[in-house]
N, C-alpha and C positions, 0 to 999 in steps of 0.2 A: 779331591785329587783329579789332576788333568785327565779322560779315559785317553789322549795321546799318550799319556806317557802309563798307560797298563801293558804289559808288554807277557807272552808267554814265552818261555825260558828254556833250549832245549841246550844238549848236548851231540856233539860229534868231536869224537878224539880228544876229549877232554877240554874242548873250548868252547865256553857258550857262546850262544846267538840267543836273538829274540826275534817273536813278531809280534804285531802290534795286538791286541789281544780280541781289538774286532774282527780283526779277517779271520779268524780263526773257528771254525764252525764244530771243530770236537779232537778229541786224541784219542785214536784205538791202534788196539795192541797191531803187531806187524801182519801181514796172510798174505799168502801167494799170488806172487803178480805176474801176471802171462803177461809173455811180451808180447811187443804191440809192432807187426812187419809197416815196413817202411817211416818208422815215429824219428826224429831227432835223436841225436846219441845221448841226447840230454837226458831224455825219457828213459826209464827203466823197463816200462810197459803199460798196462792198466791194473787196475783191482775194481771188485766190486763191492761199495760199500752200501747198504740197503740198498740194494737193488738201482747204484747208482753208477755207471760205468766211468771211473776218475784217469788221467792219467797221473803217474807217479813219476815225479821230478827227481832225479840223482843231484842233489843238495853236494856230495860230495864231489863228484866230479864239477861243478859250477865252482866250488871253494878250492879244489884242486887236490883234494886229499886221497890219501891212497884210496884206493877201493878196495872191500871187504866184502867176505859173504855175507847173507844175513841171520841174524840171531832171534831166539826166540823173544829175546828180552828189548829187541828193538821197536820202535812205535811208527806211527802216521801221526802225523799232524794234517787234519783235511779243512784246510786253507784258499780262502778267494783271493784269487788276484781281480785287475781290473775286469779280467778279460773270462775266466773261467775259474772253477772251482777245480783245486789239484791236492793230488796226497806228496807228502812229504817225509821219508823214508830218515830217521834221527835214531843216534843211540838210545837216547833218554829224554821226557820232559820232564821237567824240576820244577814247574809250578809258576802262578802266574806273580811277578814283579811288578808295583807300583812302586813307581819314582817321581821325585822332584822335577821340574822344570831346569832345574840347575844342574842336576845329576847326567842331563841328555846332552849328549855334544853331537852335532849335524855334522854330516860326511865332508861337508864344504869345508869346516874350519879344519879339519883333518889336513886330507887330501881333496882337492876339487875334483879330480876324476875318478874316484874310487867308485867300482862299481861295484853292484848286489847290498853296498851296506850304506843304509840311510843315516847312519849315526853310530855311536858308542855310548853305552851308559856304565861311569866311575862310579863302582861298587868298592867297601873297604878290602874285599877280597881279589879285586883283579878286573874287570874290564868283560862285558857283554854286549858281542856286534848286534846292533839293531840292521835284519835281514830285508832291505826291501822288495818283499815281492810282486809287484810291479815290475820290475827290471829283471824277473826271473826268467823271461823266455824273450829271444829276439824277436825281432819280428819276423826273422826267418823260419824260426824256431816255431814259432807259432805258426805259420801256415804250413807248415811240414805238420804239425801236429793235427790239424783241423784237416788235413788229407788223409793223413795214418787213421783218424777215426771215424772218417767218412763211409757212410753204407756201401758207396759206387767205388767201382774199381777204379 
């Protein structure tokens, strides 16, 4: 099997998404994220995971979905993008999906300008956005965030 096409499989509002199953460096349960003064509204805040200070992406707000408080039964997904490593604040993960080459359709034959989703993968049960995190933070977004976690004032 292609490792493109091994994808980890989460849940938010009962729709799945994926990410590719390399950037994906672990899933732990949800813990308390102090916010992070002056971070993008994209950001939720930080968390510490071993002793690693992550910031945590609002996945919901970037897809546009209502916002929720959070529940004990919610997870992290702690995820590389090109640029850094980030937590990922999801209802649920459901495990990781290997598929066919054929089963993957690219964002392009879609929509050409669709952002945040690299592709879709045709499951007998319904349709899984393939999430590209590369395109997760602008590039505004990112220097706001490399400021917000900056030692110096």
């Amino acid at each position: 099997m292609n490792p493109a096409n091994s994808f980890v499989v989460f849940t938010l509002d009962e729709q799945r998404y994926a990410l590719l199953l390399s950037a994906v460096a672990r899933v732990v349960p949800v813990v308390e994220i102090t916010p992070l003064p002056k971070a993008p509204a994209i950001v939720l805040g930080v968390v510490n995971v071993q002793g690693r200070i992550l910031p945590v992406v609002n996945l919901r707000g970037r897809f546009h979905l209502p916002e929720r408080e959070l529940r004990l039964s919610d997870q992290c997904i702690i995820a590389r993008t090109l640029t850094r490593t980030v937590a990922l604040v999801v209802d649920r993960v459901s495990g990781v999906l290997e598929v066919s080459d054929q089963a993957v359709i690219a964002a392009e034959q879609i929509l050409p300008s669709m952002t945040y989703v690299a592709g879709v993968v045709k499951l007998e049960d319904g349709m899984v956005l393939i999430h590209d995190l590369d395109q997760l933070l602008s590039l505004d977004e990112e220097e706001a965030l490399d400021q917000a976690l900056s030692p110096n004032p």
